[in-house]
VEXNU-895950 format. One record per atom (N, C-alpha, C, CB): x negated, y, z; atom name; residue in one letter; residue number from 1. Coordinates in pm, whole numbers. Glycine has a CB too. Example, Ala and Ser with C-alpha at 12.3 -4.5 7.8 and 13.67 -1.06 7.14 Angstrom:
REM residues 2
{c1: -1319; c2: -569; c3: 780; atomo: N; residuo: A; num: 1} .
{c1: -1230; c2: -450; c3: 780; atomo: CA; residuo: A; num: 1} .
{c1: -1320; c2: -330; c3: 780; atomo: C; residuo: A; num: 1} .
{c1: -1131; c2: -447; c3: 905; atomo: CB; residuo: A; num: 1} .
{c1: -1285; c2: -225; c3: 708; atomo: N; residuo: S; num: 2} .
{c1: -1367; c2: -106; c3: 714; atomo: CA; residuo: S; num: 2} .
{c1: -1290; c2: 3; c3: 787; atomo: C; residuo: S; num: 2} .
{c1: -1408; c2: -60; c3: 572; atomo: CB; residuo: S; num: 2} .
//
This chain:
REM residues 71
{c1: -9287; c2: 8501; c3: 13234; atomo: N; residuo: X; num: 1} .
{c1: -9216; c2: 8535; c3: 13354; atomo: CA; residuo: X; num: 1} .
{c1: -9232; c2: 8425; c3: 13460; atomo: C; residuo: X; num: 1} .
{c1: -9069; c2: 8560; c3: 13322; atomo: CB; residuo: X; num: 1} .
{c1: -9223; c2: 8302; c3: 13423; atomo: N; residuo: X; num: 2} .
{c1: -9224; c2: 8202; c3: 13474; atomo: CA; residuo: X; num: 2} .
{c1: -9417; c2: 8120; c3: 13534; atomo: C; residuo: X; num: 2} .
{c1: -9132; c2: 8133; c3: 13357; atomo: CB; residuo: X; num: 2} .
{c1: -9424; c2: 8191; c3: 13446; atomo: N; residuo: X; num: 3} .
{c1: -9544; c2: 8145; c3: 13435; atomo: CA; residuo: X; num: 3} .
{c1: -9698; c2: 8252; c3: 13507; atomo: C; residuo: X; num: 3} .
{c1: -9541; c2: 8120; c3: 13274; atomo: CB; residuo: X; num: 3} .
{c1: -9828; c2: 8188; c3: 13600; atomo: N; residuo: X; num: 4} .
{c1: -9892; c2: 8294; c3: 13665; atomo: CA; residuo: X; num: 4} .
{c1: -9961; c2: 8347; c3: 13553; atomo: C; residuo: X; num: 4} .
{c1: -9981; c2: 8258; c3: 13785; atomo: CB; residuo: X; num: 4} .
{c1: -10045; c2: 8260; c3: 13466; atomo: N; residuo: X; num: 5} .
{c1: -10136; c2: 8273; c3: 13320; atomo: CA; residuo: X; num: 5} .
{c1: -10111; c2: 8250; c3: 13189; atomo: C; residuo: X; num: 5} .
{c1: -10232; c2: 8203; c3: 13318; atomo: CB; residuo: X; num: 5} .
{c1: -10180; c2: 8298; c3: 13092; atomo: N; residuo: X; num: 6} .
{c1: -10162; c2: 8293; c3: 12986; atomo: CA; residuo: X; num: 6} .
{c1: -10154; c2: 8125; c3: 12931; atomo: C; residuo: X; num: 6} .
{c1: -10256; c2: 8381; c3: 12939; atomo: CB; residuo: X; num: 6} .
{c1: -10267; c2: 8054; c3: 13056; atomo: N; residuo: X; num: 7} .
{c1: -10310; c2: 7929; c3: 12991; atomo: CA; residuo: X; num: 7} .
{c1: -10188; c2: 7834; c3: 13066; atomo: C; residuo: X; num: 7} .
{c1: -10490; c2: 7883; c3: 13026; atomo: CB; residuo: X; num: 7} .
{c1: -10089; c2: 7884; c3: 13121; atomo: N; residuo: X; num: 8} .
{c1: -10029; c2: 7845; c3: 13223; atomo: CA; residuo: X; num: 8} .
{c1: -9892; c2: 7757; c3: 13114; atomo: C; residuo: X; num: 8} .
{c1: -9992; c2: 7990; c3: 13342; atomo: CB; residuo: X; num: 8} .
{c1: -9851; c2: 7925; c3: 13057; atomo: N; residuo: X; num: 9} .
{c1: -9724; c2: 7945; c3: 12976; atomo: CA; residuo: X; num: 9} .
{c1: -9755; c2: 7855; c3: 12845; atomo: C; residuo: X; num: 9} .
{c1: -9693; c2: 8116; c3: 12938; atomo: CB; residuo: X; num: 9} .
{c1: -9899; c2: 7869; c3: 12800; atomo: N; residuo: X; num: 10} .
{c1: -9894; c2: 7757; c3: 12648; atomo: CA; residuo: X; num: 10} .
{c1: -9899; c2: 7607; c3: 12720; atomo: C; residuo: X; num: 10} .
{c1: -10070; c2: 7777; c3: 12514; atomo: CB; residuo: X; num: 10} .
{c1: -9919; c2: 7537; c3: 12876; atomo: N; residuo: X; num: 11} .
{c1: -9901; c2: 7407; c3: 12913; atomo: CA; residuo: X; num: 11} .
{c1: -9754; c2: 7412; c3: 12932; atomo: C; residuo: X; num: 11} .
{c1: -9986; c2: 7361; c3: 13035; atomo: CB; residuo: X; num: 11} .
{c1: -9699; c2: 7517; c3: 12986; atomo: N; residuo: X; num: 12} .
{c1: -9521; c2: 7494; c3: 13022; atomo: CA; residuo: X; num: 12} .
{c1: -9498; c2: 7488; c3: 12804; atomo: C; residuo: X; num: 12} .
{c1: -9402; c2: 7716; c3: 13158; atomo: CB; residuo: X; num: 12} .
{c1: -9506; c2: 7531; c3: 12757; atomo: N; residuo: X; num: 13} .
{c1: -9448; c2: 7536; c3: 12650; atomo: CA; residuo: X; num: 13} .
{c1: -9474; c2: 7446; c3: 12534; atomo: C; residuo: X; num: 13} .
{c1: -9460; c2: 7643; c3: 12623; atomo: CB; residuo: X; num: 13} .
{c1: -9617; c2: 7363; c3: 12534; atomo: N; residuo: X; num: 14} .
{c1: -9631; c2: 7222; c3: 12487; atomo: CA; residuo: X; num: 14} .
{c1: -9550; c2: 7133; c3: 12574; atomo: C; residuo: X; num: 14} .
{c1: -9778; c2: 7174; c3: 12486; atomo: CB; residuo: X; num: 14} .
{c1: -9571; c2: 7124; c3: 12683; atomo: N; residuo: X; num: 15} .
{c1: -9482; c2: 7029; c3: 12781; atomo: CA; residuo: X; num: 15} .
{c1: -9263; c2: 7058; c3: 12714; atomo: C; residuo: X; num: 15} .
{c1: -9529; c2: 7119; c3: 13011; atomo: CB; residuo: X; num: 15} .
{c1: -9251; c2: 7209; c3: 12689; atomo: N; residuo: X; num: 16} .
{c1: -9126; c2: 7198; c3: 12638; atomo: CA; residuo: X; num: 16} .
{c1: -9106; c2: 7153; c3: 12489; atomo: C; residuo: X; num: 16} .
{c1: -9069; c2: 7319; c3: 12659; atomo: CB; residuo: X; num: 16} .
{c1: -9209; c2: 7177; c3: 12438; atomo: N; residuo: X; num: 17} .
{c1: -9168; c2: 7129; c3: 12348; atomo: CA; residuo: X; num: 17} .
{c1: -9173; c2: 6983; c3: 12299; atomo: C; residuo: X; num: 17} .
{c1: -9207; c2: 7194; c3: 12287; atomo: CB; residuo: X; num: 17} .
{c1: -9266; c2: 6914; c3: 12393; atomo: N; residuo: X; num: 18} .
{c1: -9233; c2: 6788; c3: 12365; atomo: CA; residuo: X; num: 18} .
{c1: -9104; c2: 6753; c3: 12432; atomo: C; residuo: X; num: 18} .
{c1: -9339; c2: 6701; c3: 12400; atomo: CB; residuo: X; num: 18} .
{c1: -9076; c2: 6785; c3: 12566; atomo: N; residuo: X; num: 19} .
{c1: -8935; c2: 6735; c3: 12598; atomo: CA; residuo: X; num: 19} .
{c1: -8782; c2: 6767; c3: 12492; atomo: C; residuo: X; num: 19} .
{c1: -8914; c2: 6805; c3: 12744; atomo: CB; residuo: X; num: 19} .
{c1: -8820; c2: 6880; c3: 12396; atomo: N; residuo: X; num: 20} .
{c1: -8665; c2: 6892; c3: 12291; atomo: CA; residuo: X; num: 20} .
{c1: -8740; c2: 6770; c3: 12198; atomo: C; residuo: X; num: 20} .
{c1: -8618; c2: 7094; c3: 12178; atomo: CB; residuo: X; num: 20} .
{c1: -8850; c2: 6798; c3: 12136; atomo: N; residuo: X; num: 21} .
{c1: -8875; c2: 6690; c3: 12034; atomo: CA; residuo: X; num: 21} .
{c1: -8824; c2: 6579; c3: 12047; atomo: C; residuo: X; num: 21} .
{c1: -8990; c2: 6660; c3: 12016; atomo: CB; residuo: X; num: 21} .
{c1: -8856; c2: 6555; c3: 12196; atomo: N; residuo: X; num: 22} .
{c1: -8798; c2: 6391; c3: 12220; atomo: CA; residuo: X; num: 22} .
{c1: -8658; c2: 6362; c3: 12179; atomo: C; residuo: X; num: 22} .
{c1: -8797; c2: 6347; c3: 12380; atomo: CB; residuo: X; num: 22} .
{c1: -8585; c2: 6473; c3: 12304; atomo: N; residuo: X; num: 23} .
{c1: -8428; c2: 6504; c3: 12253; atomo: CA; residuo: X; num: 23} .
{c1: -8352; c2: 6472; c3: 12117; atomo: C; residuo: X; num: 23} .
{c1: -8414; c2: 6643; c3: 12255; atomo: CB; residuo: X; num: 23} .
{c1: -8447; c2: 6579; c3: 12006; atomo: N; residuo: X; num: 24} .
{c1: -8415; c2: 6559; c3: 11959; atomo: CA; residuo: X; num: 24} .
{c1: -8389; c2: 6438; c3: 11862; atomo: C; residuo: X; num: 24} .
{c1: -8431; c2: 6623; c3: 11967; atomo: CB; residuo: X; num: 24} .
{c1: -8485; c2: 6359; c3: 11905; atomo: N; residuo: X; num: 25} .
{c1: -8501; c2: 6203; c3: 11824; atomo: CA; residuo: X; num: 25} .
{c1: -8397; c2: 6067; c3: 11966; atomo: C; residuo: X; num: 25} .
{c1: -8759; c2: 6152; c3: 11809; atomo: CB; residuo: X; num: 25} .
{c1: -8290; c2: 6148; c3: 11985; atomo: N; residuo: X; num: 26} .
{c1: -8249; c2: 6123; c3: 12054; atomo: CA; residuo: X; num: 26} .
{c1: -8330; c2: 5979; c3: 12199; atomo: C; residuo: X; num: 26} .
{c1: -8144; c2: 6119; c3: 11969; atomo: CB; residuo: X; num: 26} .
{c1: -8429; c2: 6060; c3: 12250; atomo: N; residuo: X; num: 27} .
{c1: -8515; c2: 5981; c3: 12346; atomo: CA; residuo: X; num: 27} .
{c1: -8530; c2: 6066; c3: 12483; atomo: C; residuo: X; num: 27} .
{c1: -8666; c2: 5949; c3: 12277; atomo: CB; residuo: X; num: 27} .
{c1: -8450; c2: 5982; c3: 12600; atomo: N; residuo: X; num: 28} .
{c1: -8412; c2: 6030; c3: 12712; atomo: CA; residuo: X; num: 28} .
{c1: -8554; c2: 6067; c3: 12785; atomo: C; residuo: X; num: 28} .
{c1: -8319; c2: 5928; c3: 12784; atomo: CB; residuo: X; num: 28} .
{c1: -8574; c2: 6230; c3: 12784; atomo: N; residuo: X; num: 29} .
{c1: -8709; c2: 6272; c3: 12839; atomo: CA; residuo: X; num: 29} .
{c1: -8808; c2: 6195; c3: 12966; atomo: C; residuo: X; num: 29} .
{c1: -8677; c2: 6406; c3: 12886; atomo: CB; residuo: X; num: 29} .
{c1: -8720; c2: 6206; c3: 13028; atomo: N; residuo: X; num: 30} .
{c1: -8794; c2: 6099; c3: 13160; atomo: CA; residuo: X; num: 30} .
{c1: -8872; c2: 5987; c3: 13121; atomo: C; residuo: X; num: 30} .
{c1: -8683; c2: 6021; c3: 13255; atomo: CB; residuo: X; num: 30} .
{c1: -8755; c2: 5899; c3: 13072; atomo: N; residuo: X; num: 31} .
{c1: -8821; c2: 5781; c3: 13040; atomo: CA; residuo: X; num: 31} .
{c1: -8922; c2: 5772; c3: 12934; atomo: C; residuo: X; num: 31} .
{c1: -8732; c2: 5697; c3: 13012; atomo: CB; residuo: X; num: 31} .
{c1: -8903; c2: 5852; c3: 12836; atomo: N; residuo: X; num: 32} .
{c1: -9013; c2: 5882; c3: 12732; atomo: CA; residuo: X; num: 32} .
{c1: -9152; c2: 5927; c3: 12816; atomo: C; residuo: X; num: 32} .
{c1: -8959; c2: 6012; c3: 12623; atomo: CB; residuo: X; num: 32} .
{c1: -9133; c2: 6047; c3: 12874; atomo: N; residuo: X; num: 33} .
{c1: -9251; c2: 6080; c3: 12969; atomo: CA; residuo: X; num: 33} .
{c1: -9348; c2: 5960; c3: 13052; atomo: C; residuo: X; num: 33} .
{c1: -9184; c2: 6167; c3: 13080; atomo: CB; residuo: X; num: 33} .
{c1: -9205; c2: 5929; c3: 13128; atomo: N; residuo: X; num: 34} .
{c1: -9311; c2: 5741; c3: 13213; atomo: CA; residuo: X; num: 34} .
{c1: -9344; c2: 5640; c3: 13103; atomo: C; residuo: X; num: 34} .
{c1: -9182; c2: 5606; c3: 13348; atomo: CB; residuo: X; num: 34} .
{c1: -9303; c2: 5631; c3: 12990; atomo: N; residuo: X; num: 35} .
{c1: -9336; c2: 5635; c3: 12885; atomo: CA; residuo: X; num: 35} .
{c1: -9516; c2: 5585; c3: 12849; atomo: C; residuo: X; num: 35} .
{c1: -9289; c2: 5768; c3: 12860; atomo: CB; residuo: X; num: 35} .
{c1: -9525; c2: 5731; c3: 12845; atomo: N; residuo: X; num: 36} .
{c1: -9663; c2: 5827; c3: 12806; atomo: CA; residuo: X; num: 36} .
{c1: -9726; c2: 5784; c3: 12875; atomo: C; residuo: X; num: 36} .
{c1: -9678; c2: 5974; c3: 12816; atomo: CB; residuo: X; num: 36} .
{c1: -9703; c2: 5827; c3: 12986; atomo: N; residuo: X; num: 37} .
{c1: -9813; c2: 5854; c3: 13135; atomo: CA; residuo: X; num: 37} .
{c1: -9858; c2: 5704; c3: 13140; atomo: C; residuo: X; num: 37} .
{c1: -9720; c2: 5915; c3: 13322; atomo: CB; residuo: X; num: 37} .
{c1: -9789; c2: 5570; c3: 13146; atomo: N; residuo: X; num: 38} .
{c1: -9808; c2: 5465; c3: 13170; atomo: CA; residuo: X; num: 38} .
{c1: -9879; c2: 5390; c3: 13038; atomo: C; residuo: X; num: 38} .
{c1: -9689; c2: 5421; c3: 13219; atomo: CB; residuo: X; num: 38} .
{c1: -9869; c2: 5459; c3: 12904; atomo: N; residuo: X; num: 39} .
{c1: -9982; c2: 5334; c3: 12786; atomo: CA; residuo: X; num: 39} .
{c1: -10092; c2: 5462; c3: 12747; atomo: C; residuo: X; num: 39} .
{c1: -9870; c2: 5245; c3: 12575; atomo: CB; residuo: X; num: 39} .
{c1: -10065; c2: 5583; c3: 12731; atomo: N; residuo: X; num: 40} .
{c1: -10209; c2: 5657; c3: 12708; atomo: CA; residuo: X; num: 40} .
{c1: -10343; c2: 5632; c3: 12765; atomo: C; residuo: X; num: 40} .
{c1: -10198; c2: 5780; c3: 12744; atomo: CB; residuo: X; num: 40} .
{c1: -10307; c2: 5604; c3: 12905; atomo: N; residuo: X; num: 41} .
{c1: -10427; c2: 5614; c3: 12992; atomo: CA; residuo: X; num: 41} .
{c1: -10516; c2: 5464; c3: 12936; atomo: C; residuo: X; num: 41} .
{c1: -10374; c2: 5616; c3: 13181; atomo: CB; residuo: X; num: 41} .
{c1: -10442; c2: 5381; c3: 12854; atomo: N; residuo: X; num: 42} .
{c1: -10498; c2: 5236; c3: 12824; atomo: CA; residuo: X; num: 42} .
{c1: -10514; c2: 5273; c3: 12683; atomo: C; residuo: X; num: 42} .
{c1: -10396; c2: 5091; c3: 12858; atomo: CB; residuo: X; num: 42} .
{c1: -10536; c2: 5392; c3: 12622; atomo: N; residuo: X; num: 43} .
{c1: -10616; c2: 5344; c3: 12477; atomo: CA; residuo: X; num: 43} .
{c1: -10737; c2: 5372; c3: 12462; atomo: C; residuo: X; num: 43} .
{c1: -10567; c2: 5396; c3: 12356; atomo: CB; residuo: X; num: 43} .
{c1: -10789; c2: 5317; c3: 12413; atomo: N; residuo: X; num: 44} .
{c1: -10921; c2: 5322; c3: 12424; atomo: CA; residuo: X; num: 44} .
{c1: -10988; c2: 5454; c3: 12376; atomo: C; residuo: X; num: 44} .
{c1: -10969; c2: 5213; c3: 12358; atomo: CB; residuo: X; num: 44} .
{c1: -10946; c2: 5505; c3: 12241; atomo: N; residuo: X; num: 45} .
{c1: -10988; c2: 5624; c3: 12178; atomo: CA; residuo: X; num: 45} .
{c1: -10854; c2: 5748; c3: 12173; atomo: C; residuo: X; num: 45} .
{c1: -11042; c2: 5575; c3: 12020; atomo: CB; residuo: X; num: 45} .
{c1: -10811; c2: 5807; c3: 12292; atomo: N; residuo: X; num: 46} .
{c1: -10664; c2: 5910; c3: 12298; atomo: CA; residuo: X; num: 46} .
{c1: -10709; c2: 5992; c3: 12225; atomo: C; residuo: X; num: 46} .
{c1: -10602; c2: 5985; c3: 12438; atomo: CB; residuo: X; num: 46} .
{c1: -10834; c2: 6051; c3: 12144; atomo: N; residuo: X; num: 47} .
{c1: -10816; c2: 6171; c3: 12044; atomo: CA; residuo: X; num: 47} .
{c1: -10809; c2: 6104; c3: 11908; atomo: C; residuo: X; num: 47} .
{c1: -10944; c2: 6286; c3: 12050; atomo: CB; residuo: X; num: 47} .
{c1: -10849; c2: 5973; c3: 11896; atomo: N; residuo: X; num: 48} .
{c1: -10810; c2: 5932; c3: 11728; atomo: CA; residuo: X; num: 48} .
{c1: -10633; c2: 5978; c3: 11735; atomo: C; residuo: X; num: 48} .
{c1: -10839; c2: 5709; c3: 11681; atomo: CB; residuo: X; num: 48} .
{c1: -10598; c2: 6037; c3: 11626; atomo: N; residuo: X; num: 49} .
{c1: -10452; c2: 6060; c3: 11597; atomo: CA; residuo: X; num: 49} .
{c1: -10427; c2: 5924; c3: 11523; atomo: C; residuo: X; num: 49} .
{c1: -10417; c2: 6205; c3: 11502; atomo: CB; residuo: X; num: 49} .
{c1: -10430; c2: 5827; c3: 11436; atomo: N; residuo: X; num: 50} .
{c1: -10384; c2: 5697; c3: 11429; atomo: CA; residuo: X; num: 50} .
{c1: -10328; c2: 5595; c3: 11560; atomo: C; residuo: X; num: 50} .
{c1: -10492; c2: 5642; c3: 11370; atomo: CB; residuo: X; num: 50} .
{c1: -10460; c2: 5599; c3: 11684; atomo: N; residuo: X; num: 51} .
{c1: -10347; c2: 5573; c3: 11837; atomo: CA; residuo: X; num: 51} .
{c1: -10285; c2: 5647; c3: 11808; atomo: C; residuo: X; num: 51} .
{c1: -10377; c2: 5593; c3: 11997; atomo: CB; residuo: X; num: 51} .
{c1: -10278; c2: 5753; c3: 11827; atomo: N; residuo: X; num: 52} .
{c1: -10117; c2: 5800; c3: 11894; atomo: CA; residuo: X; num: 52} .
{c1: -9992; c2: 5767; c3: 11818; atomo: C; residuo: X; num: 52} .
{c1: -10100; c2: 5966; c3: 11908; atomo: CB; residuo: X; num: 52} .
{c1: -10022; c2: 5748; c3: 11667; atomo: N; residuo: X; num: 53} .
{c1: -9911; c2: 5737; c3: 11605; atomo: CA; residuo: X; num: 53} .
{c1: -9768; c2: 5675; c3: 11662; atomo: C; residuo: X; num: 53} .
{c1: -9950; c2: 5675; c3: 11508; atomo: CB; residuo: X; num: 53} .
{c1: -9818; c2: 5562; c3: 11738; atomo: N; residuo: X; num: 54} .
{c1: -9689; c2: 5477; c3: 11782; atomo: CA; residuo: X; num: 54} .
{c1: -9635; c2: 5520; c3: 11880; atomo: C; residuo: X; num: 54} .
{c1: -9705; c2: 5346; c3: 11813; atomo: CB; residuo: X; num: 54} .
{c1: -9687; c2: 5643; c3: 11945; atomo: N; residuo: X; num: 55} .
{c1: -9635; c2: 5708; c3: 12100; atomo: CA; residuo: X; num: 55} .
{c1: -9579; c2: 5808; c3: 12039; atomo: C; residuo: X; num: 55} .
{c1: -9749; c2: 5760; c3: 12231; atomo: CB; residuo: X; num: 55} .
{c1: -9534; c2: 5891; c3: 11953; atomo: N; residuo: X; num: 56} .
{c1: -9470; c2: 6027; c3: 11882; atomo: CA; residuo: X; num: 56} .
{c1: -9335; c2: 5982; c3: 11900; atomo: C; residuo: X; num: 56} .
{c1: -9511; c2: 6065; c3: 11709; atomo: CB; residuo: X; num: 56} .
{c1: -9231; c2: 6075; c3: 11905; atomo: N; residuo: X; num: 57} .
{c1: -9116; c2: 6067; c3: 11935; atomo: CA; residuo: X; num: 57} .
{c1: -9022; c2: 5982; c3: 11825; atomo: C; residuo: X; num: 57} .
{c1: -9082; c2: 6199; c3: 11960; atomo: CB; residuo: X; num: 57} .
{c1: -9082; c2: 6001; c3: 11709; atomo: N; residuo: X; num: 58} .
{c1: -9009; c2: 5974; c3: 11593; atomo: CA; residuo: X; num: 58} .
{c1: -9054; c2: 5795; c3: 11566; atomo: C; residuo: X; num: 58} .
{c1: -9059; c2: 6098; c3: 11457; atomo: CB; residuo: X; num: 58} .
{c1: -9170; c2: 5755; c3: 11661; atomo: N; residuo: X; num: 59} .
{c1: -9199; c2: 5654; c3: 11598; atomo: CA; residuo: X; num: 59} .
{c1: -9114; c2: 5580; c3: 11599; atomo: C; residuo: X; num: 59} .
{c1: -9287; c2: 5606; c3: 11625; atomo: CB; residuo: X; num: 59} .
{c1: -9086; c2: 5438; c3: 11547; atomo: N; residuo: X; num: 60} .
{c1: -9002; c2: 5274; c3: 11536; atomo: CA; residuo: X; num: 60} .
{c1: -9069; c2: 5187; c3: 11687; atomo: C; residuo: X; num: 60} .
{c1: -9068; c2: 5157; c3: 11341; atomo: CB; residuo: X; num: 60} .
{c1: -9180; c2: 5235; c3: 11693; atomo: N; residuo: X; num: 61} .
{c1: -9245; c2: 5163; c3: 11835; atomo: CA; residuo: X; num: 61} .
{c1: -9201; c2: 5202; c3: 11985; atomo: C; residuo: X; num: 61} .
{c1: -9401; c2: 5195; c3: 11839; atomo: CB; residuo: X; num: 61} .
{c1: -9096; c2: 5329; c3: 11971; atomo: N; residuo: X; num: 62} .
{c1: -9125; c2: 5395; c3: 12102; atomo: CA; residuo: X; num: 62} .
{c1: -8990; c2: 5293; c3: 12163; atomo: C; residuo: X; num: 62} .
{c1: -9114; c2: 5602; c3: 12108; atomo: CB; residuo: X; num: 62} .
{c1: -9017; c2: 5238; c3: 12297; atomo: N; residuo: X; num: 63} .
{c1: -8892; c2: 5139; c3: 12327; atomo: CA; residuo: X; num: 63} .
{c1: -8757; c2: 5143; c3: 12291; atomo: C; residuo: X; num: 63} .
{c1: -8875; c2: 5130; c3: 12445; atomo: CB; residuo: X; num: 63} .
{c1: -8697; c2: 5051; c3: 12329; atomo: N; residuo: X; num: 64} .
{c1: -8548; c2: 5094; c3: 12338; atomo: CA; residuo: X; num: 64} .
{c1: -8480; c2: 5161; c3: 12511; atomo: C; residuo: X; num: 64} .
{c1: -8462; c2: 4936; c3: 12292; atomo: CB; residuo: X; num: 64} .
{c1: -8588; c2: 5111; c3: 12608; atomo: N; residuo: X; num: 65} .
{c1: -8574; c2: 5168; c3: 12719; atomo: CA; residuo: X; num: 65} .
{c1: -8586; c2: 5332; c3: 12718; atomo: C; residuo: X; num: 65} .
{c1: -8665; c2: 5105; c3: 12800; atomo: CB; residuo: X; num: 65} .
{c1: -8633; c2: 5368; c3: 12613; atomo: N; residuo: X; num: 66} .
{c1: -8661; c2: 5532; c3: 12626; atomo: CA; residuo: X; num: 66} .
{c1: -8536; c2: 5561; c3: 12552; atomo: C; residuo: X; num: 66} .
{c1: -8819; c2: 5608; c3: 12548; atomo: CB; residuo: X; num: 66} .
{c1: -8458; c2: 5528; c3: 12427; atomo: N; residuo: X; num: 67} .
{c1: -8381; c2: 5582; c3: 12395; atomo: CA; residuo: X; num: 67} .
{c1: -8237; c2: 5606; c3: 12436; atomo: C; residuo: X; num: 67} .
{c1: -8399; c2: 5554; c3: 12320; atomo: CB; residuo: X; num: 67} .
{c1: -8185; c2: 5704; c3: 12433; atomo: N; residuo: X; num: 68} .
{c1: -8019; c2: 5737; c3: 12473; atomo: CA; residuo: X; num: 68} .
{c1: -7937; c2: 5691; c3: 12366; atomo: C; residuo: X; num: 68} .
{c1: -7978; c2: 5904; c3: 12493; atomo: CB; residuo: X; num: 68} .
{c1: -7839; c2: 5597; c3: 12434; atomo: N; residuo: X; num: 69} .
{c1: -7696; c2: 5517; c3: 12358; atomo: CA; residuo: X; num: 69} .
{c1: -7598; c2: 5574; c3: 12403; atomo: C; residuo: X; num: 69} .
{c1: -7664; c2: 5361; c3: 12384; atomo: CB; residuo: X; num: 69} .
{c1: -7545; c2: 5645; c3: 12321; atomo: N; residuo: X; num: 70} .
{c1: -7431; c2: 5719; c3: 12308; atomo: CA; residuo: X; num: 70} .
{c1: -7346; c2: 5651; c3: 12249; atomo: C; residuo: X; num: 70} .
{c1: -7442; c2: 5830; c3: 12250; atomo: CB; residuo: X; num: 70} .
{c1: -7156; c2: 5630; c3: 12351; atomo: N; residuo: X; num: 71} .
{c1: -7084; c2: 5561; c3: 12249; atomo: CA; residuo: X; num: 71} .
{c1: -6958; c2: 5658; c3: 12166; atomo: C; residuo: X; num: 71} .
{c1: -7020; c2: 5429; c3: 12328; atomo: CB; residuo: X; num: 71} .
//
């Protein structure tokens, strides 16, 4: 509905689903996103899946600036 193409709706819907994933590893979307955008572009090999490991929502590496403190 939202969407003009087919190829349109599977980018809106990887893009959502990384923003709940994050959520759910309690990591404030924004900042997770500037995140991304700002160390991907510096690895050297972005399709080895070993890089990415430390950028996944769940990792121990992802800052403390990305995560939400709830008291």
């Amino acid at each position: 509905m939202f969407a003009n193409t087919p190829r349109g709706a599977k980018a809106s819907a990887a893009i959502y689903n990384v923003i709940e994933t994050a959520k759910k590893n309690v990591l404030h979307p924004f900042k997770y996103f500037k995140h991304l955008f700002e160390q991907l572009p510096q690895l050297k090999d972005p399709r080895d899946p070993k890089s990415l490991e430390p950028f996944l929502p769940w990792s121990a590496s992802i800052p403390l600036t990305c995560r939400v403190f709830t008291s």
